[in-house]
C-alpha positions as CSV (number, residue, x, y, z in Angstrom):
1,X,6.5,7.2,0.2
2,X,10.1,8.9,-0.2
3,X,11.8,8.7,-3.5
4,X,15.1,7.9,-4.4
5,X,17.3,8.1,-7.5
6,X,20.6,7.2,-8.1
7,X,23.2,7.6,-11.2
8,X,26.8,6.4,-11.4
9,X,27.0,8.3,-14.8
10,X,29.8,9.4,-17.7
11,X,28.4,12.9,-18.3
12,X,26.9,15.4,-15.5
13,X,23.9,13.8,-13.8
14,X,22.0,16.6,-11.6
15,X,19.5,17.5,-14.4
16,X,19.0,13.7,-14.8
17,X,18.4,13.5,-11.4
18,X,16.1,16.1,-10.7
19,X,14.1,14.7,-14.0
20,X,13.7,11.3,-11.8
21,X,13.1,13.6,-8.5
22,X,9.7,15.0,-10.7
23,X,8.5,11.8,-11.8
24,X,8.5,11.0,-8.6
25,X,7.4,13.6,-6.9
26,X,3.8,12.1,-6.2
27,X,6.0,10.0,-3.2
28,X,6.9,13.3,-1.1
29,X,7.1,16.5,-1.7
30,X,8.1,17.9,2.1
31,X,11.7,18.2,0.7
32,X,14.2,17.6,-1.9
33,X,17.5,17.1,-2.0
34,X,20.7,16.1,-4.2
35,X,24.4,15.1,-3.7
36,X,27.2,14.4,-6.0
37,X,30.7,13.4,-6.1
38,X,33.3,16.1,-7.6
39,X,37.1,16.6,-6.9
40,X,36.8,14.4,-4.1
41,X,34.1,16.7,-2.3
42,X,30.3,15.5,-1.3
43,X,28.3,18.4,-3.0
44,X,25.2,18.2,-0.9
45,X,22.1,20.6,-2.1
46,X,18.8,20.5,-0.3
47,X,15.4,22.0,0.1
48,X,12.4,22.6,2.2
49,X,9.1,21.9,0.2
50,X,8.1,21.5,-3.4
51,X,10.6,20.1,-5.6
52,X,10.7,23.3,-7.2
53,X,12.7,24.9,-4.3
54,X,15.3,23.0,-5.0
55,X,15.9,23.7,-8.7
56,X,16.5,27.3,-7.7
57,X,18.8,26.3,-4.7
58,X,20.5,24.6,-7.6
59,X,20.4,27.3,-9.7
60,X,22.0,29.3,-7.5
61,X,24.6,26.5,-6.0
62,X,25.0,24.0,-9.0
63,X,25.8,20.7,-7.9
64,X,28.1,19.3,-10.7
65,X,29.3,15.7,-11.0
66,X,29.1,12.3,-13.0
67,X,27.7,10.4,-9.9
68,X,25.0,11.8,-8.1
69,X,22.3,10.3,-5.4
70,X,18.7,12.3,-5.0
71,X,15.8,12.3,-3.0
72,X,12.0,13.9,-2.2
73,X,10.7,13.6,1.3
74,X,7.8,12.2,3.1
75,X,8.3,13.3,6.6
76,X,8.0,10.5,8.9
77,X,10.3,11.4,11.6
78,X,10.9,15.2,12.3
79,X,9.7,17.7,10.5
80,X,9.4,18.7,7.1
81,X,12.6,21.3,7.2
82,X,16.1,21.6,4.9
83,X,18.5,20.2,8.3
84,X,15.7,17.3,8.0
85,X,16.1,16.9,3.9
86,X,18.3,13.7,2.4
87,X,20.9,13.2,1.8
88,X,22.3,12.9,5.2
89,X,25.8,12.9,5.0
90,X,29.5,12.6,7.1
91,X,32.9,13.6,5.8
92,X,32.7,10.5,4.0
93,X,29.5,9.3,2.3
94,X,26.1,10.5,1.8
95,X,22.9,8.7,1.7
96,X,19.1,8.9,0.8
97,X,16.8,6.6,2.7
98,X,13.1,5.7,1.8
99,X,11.6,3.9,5.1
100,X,12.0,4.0,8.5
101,X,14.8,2.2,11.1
102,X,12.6,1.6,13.9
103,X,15.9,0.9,16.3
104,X,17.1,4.6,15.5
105,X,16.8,5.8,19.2
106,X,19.0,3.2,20.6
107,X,21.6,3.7,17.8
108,X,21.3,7.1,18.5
109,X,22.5,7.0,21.8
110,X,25.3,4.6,20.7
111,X,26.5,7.2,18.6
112,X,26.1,10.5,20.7
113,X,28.2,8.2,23.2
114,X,30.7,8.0,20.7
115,X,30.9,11.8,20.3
116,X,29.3,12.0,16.9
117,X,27.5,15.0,16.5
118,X,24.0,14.4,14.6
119,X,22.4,17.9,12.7
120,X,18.5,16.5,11.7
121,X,16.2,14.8,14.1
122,X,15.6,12.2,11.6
123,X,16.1,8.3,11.9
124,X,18.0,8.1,8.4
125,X,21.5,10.0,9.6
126,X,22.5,7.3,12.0
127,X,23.0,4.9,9.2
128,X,25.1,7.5,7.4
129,X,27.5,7.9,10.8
130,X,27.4,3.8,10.9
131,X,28.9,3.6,8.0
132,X,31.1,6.2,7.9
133,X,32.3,4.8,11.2
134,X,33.4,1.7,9.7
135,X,35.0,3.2,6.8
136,X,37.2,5.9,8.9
137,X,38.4,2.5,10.6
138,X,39.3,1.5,7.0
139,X,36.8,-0.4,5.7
140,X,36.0,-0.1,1.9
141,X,32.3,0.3,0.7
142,X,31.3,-3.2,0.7
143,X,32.4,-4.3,3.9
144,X,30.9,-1.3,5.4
145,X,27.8,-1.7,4.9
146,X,27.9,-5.2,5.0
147,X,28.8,-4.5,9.0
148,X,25.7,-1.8,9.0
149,X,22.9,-3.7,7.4
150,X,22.8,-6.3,10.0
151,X,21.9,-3.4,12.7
152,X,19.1,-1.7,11.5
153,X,15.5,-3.0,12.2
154,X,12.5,-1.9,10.4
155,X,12.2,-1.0,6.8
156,X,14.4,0.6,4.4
157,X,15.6,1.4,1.0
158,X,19.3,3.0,0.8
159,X,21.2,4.6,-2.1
160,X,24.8,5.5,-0.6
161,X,27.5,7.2,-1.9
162,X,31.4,7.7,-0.8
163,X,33.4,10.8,-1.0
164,X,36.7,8.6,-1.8
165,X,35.6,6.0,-4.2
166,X,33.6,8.7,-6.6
167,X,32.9,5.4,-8.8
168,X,30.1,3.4,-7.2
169,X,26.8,3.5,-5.4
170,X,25.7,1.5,-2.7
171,X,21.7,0.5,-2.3
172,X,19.9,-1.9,0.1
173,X,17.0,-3.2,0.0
174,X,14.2,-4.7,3.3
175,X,10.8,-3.7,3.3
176,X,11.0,-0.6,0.4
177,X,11.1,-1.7,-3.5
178,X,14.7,-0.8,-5.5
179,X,15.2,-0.9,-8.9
180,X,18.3,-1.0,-10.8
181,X,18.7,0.2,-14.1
182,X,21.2,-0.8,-16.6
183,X,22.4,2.0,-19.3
184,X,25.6,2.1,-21.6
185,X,28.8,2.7,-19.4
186,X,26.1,4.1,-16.5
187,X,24.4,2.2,-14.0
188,X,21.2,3.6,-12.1
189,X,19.1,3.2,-8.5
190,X,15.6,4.4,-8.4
191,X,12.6,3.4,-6.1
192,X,10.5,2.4,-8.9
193,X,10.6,1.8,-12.6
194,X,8.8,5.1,-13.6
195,X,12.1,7.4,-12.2
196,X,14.5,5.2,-14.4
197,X,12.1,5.5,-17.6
198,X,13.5,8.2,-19.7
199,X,17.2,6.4,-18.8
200,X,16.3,3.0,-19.7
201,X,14.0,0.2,-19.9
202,X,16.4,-2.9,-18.5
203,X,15.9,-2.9,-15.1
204,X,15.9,-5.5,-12.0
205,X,14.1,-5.5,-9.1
206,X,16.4,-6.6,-5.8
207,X,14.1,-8.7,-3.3
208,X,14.0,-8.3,0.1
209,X,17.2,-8.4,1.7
210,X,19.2,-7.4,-1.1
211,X,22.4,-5.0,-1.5
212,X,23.9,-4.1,-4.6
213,X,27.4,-2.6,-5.8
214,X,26.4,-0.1,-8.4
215,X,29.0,0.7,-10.9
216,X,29.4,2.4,-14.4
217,X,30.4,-1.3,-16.2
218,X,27.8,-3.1,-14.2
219,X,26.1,-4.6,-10.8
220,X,27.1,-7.1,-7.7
221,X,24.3,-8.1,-6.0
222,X,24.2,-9.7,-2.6
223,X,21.3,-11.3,-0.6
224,X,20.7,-10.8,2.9
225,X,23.3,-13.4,3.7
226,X,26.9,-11.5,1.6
227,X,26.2,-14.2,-0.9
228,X,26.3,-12.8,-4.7
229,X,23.6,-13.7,-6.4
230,X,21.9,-13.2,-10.2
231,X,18.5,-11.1,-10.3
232,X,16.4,-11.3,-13.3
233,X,17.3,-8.4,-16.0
234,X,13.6,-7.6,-17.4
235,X,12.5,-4.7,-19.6
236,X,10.3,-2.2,-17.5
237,X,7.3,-1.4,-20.1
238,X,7.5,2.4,-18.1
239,X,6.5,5.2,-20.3
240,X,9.4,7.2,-20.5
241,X,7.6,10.5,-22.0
242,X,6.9,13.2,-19.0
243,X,3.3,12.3,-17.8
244,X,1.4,16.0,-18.2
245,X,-1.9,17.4,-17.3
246,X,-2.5,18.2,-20.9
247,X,-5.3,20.6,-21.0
248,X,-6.5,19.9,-17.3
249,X,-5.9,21.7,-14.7
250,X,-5.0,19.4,-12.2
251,X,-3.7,15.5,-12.8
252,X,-6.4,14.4,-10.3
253,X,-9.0,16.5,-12.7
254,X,-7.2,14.4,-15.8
255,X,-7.3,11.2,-14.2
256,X,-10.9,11.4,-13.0
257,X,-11.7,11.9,-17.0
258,X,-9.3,9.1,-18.0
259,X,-11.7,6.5,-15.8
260,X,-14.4,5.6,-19.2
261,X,-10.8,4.6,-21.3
262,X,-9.0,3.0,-18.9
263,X,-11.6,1.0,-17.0
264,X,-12.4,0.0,-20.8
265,X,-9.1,-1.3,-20.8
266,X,-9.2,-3.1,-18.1
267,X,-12.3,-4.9,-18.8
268,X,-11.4,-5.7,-22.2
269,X,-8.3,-8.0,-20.3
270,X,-10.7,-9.8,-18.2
271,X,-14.1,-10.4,-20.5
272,X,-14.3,-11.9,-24.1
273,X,-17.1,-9.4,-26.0
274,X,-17.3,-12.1,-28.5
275,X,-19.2,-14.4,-26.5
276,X,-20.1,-12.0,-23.2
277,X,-18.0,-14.4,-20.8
278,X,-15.2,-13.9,-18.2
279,X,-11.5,-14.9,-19.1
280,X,-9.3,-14.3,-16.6
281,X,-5.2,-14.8,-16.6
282,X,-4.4,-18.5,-16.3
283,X,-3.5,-19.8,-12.7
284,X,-2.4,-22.6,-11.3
285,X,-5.2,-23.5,-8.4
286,X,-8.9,-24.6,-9.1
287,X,-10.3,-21.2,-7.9
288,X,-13.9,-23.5,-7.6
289,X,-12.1,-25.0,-4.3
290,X,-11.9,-21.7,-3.1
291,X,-13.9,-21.7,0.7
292,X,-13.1,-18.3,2.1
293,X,-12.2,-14.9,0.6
294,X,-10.0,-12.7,3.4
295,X,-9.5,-9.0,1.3
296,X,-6.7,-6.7,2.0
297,X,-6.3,-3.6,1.4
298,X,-5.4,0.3,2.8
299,X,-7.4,3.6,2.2
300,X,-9.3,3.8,-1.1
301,X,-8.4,0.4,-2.4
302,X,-10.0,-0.5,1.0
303,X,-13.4,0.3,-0.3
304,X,-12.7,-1.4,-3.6
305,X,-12.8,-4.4,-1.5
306,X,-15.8,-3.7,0.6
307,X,-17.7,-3.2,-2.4
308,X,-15.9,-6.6,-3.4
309,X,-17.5,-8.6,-0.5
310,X,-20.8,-7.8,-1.9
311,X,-20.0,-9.5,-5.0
312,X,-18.3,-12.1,-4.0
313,X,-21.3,-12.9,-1.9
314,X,-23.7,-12.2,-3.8
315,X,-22.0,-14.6,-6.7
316,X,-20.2,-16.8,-5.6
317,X,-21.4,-17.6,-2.2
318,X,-18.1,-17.0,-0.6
319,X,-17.8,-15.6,2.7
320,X,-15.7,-13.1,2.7
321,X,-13.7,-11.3,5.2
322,X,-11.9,-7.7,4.8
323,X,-9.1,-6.0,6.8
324,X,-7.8,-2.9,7.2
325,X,-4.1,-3.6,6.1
326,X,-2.3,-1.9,9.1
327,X,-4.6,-4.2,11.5
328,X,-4.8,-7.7,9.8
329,X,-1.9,-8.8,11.2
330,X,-2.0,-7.9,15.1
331,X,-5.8,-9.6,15.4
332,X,-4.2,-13.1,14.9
333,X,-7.0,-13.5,11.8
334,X,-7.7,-17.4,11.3
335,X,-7.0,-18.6,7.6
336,X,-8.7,-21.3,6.9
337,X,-7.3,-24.4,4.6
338,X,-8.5,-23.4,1.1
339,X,-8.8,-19.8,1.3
340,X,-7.7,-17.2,-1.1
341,X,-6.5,-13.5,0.3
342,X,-6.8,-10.9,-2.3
343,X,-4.5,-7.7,-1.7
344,X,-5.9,-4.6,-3.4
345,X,-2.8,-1.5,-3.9
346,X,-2.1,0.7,-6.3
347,X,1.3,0.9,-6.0
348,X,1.5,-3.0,-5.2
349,X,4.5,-2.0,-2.5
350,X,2.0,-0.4,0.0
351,X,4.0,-2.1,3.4
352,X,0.6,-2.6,5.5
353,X,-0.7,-4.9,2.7
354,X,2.5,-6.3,1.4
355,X,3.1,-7.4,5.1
356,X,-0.3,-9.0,5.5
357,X,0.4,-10.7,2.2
358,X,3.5,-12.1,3.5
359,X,1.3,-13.4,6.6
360,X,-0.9,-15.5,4.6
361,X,1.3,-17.0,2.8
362,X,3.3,-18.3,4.9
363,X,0.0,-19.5,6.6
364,X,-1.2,-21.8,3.5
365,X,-3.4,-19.1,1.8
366,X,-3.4,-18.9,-1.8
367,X,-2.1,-15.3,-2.9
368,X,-4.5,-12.9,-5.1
369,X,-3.2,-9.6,-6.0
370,X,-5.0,-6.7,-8.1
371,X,-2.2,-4.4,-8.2
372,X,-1.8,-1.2,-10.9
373,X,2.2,-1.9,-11.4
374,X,2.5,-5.6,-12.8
375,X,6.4,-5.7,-11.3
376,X,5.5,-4.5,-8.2
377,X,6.3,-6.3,-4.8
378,X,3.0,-8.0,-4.8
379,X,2.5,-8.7,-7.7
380,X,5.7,-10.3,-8.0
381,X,4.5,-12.6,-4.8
382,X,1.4,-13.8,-6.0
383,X,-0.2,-17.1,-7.1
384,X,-2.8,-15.0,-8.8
385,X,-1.8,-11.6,-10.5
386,X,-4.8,-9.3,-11.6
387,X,-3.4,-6.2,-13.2
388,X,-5.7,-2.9,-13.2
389,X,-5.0,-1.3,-16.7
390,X,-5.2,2.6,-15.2
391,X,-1.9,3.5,-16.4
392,X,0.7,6.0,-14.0
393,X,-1.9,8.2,-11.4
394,X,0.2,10.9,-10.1
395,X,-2.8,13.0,-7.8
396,X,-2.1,11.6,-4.6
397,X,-5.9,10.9,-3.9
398,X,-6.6,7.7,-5.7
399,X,-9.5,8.1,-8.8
400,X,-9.0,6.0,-11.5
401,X,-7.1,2.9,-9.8
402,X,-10.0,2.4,-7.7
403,X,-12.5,2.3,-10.4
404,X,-10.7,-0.1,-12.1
405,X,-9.9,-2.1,-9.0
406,X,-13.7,-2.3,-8.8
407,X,-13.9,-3.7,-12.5
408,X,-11.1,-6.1,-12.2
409,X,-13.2,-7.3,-8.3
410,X,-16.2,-7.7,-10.4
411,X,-14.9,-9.9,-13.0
412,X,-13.0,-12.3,-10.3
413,X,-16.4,-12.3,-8.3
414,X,-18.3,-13.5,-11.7
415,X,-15.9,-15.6,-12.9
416,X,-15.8,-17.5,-9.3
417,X,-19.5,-18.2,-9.5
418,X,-19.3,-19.4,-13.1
419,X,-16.3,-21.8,-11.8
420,X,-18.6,-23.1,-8.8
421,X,-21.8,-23.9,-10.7
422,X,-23.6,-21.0,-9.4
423,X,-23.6,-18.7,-12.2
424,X,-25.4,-20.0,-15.8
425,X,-24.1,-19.2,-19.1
426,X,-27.2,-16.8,-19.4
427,X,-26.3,-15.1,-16.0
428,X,-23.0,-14.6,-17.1
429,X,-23.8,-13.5,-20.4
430,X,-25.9,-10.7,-18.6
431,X,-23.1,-9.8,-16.2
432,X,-20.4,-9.1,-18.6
433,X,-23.2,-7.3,-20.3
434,X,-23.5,-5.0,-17.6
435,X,-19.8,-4.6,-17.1
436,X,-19.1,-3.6,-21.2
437,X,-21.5,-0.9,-20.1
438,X,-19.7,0.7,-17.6
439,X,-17.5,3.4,-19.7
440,X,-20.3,4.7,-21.7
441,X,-22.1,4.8,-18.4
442,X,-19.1,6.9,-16.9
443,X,-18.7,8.9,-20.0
444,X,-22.4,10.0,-18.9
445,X,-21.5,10.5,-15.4
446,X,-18.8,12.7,-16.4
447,X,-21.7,14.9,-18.8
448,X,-22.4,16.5,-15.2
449,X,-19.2,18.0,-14.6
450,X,-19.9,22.0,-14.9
451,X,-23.4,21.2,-13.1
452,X,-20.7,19.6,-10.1
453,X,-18.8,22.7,-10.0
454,X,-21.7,24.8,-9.8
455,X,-22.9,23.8,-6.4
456,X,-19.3,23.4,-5.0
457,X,-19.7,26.4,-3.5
458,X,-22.5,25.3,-0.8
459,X,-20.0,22.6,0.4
460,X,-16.7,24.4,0.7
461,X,-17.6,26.5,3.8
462,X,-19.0,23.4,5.9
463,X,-16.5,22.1,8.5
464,X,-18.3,19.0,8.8
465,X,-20.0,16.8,5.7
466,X,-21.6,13.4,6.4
467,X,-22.1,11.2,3.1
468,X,-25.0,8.0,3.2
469,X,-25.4,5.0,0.7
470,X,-27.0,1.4,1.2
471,X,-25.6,-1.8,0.1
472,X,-22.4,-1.4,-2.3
473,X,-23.3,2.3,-2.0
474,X,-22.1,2.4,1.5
475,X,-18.1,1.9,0.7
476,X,-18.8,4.7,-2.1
477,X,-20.3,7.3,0.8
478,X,-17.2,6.3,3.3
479,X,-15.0,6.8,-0.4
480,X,-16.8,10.2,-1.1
481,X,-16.0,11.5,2.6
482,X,-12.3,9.7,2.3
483,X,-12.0,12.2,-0.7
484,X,-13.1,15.1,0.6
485,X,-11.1,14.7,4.0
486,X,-8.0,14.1,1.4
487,X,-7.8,17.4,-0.5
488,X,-10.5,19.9,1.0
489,X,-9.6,19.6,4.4
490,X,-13.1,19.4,5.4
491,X,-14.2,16.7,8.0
492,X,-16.6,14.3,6.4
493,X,-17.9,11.0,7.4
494,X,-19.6,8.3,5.8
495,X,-21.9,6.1,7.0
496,X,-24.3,3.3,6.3
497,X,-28.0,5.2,5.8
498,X,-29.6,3.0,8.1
499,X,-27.6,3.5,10.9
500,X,-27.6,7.0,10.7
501,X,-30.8,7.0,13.6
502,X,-27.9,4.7,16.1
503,X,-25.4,7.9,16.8
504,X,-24.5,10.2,13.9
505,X,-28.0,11.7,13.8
506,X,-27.3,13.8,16.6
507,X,-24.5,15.8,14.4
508,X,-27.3,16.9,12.0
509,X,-28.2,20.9,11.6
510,X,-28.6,23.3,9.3
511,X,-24.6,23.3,8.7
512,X,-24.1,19.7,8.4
513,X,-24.6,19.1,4.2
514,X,-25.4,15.7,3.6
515,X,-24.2,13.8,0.4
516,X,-27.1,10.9,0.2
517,X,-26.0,8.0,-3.0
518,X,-28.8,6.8,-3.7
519,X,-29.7,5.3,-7.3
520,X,-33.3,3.6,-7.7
521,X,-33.6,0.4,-7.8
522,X,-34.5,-2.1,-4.7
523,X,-32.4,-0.5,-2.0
524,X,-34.0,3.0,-3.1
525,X,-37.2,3.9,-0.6
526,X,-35.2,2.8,2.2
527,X,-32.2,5.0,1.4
528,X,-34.9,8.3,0.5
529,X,-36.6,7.4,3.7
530,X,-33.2,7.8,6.0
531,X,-32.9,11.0,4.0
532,X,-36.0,12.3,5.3
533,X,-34.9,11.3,8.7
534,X,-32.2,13.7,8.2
535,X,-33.9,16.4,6.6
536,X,-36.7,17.0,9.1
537,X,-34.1,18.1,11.7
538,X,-32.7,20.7,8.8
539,X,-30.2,18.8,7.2
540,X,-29.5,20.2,4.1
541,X,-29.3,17.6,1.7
542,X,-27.3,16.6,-1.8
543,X,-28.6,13.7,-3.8
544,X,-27.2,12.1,-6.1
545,X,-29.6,9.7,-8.3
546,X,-30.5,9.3,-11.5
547,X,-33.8,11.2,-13.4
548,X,-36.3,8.7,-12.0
549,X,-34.6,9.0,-8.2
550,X,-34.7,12.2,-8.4
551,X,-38.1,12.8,-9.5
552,X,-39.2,11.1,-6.7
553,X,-37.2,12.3,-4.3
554,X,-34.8,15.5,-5.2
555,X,-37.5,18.4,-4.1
556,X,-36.6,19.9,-1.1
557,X,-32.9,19.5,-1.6
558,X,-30.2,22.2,-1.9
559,X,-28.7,20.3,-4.4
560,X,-29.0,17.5,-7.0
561,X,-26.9,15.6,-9.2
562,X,-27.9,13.4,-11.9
563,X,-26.2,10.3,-12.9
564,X,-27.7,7.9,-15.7
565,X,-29.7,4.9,-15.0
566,X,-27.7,2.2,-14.6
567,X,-27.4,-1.9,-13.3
568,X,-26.9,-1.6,-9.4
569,X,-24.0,-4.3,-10.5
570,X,-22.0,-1.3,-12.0
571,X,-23.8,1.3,-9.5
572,X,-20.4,1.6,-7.8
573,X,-18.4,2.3,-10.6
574,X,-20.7,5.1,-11.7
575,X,-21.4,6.6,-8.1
576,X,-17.7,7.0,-8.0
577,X,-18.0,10.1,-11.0
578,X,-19.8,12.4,-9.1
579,X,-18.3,11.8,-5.1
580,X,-14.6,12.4,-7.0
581,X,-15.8,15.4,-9.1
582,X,-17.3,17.0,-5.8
583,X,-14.1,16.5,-3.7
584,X,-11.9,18.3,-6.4
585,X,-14.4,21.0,-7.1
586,X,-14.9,22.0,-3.5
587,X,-11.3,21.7,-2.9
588,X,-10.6,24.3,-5.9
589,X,-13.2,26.4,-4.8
590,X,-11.2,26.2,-1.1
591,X,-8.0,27.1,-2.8
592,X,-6.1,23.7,-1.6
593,X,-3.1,22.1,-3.2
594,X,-5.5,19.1,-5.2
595,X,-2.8,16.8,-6.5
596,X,-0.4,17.0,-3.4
597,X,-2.7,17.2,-0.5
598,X,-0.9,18.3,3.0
599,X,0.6,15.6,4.9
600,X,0.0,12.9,2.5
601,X,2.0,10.6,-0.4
602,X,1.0,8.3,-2.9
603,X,2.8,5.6,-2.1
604,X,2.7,4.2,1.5
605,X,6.0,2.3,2.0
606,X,6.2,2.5,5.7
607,X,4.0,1.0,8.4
């Protein structure tokens, strides 16, 4: 969500912090804002917007200091405006805050009682008054917000700074990932390790509860309890060169093109080409026991798991049950003795899924997580870590993470059958067959790109777009219309072919386009025959197939695109080409801001 990044430095820090402030920018981009310490004054320097509104604020109104705090917005409560930027700040400290303090209203009150006047409508200034309370009643640093943690509720990561001790940060950790970063004679805060990158690789990760005195010669760190304790000092393994578009024009346009290397990189983890057989990371539980699969997951990485049951099912003869992250929790789910959850996240903080993780764990569940960050939250909680390989994806709507999400899914689901008996050497052999196919397959997929763009230009003037697949294609129509809502604006739904004659029929006309997956193979005639449905009450009709599907089928549409023939096993991992390649060409053809889409972040740290 939010980022923060702080720097108790020897040598000016804004242009350091503003570095960290792009890297991160994929988090929020409603606002930006810096403060820094010098002559005993808080200079405070904030934004409304793109990052790039506050470089010329800066410009303009330089912001100079050795010790700095910074921050890029996600607006979660009150709106998106400079009064409404971090830092939030008193006479006597400032703060950034990535989160949200869900007792804010009461303490609020409390302090407009107290005559404290408040200038933003955000929930983040009352912890900068709480603790500038307790430090005009002459508390230092430490025991003030050692008095203010206690009080907040909800989730929250802090970076605070004080006007009179110019040598020291202050950060907190509950619910929102902190990372501390150790330099030579300077210290740093940042919400992840990718901020910290091009100022160093040692870094530790507070857990939960954690607060941390942040000085040039080193770190205290408390748990939740005031005790100090010793975190782990580990190198980071972030790329510390810029990440660029290169040649592309967008990063979501770079990463949809990255998908054939790095989904080849993340196969070659999990299967052995030698001998065409599974080989996941060792693990310390006999994943044959294994009686029920409850999945995880939020948004795109959703569908990577629905996609997932059908494996897992198919395979292994598991039953498996999937959540929406952000409802798991209040259905009272039953978790049976045995059972493995599997949390699916990009970021591996996402605080939906991190909080359901948390659930089943402390209800007996052994822990799964396929995560894209290896020291994220969840992966850091997990009996079984099962890293994608997709490497930093800055365009907010997710591309190349879930592809590789549904490579690492595959190989689990394979690799469970083998471990129960239901999969033979042969099978197997076939299955990772299939799978080592999958980026040349892509690279094909991708051959259709110009042909893509070319009929863009039918879809960008719908206001409504309805997508259809069967079987494992169904999660890729309700991912196609997820895309398309993400960064064209357009309203889109996916649905399940068959069921389009049960309700959503009644939508169709001649300005409803319909996006219709459908590859041959068994599921094929029934898919072509739900198309029909919809085209003889003039729907106008997009169908993606390969040459032999579309031969059969593609006359009569307003558009076709070809993808190769391929296994329905890696069926998903192709069909996911051409619904990403649509999205971004229609939204280009709108106009629309691709890689930072309105009223949306990358990473969802707040429930």
């Amino acid at each position: 969500m939010c980022g923060i990044i702080g720097i108790v430095g020897n040598s000016s820090v804004v242009d350091r912090l503003v570095d960290g402030l792009r890297r991160m920018e994929y988090r929020g981009y409603d606002s930006a804002g810096i403060c820094t310490i010098n002559d005993g004054k808080l200079i405070r320097r904030r934004a409304e917007g793109k990052l790039k509104n506050l470089v010329e604020e800066l410009a303009n109104n330089p912001a100079p200091g050795e010790i700095g705090i910074a921050h890029t917005r996600w607006a979660t409560h009150g709106a998106p405006t400079t009064s409404n930027a971090h830092p939030h700040a008193t006479d006597h400290v400032a703060l950034v805050h990535n989160g949200i303090i869900e007792n804010y209203k009461d303490l609020r009150a409390e302090l407009r009682d107290k005559g404290r006047t408040l200038e933003s409508d955000t929930d983040s200034e009352v912890v900068a008054h709480l603790v500038s309370i307790e430090v005009e009643n002459g508390a230092c640093p430490e025991n003030a917000v050692a008095q203010v943690l206690p009080r907040l509720r909800g989730a929250f990561a802090l970076a605070i700074v004080f006007r009179s001790h110019p040598d020291k940060i202050i950060g907190a950790r509950r619910g929102s990932p902190l990372v501390v970063g150790y330099g030579s004679g300077e210290m740093y805060l940042g919400s992840d390790a990718l901020a910290l990158a091009p100022l160093t690789q040692k870094i530790t990760y507070l857990e939960e509860g954690d607060w941390v005195v942040v000085e040039r010669g080193g770190v205290i760190i408390h748990d939740e309890s005031g005790n100090v304790v010793e975190r782990e000092i580990q190198t980071s393994g972030a790329s510390a060169a810029a990440v660029e578009k290169g040649n592309y024009r967008h990063f979501m346009q770079k990463e949809i093109f990255e998908q054939p290397t790095v989904v080849a990189q993340t196969l070659s983890s999990y299967l052995r080409q030698a001998d065409n057989s599974v080989a996941l990371p060792q693990f310390d539980f006999d994943i044959s026991s294994v009686r029920r699969v409850t999945i995880v997951a939020c948004g795109t990485s959703y569908y990577a798991g629905m996609v997932a049951k059908y494996w897992f099912e198919q395979f292994a003869r598991v039953p498996v049950d999937i959540d929406v992250a952000s409802e798991f929790r209040y259905r009272e789910p039953v978790l049976e003795e045995g059972g493995l959850a599997l949390f699916i996240s990009q970021s591996g903080e996402t605080a939906d899924t991190l909080a359901a993780l948390r659930h089943c764990k402390e209800n007996g569940q052994t822990i799964g997580a396929v995560v894209n960050v290896p020291t994220s939250s969840m992966a850091r909680e997990a009996d079984l870590l099962l890293p994608t390989h997709a490497g930093p994806e800055i365009g907010v709507a997710s591309t190349k993470a879930f592809t590789c999400q549904l490579a690492v899914l595959a190989a689990l689901a394979a690799h469970m059958a083998v471990k129960k008996g239901l999969m033979s050497r042969e099978e197997e052999q076939r299955v990772v067959a299939h799978l080592l196919e999958a980026p040349a397959c892509l690279n094909k997929a991708l051959d259709h790109d110009d042909d893509i763009a070319s009929m863009a230009h039918l879809i960008a003037p719908a206001r409504d777009v309805l997508y259809l697949g069967r079987g494992p294609d169904f999660p890729l129509a309700l991912e196609g219309a997820l895309k398309l809502k993400e960064i064209s604006y357009i309203h889109a739904e996916g649905y399940a072919s068959g069921e389009m004659k049960h309700g959503p029929i009644a939508l169709i006309d001649d300005a409803v386009p319909v996006i219709v997956l459908a590859p041959s193979g068994p599921l094929f005639e029934k898919s072509i025959s739900n198309m029909e449905e919809v085209r003889a009450r003039g729907g106008q009709v997009v169908l993606i197939s390969d040459a032999k599907g579309l031969a059969e089928a593609g006359e009569g549409c307003i558009a076709t695109i070809e993808m190769p023939e391929v296994h329905p096993l890696i069926a998903p991992l192709v069909y996911a080409i051409p619904v990403q390649l649509l999205a971004y060409h229609v939204a280009c053809v709108k106009g629309t801001d691709v890689d930072q889409p309105r009223n949306l972040a990358k990473s969802v740290t707040v429930e």
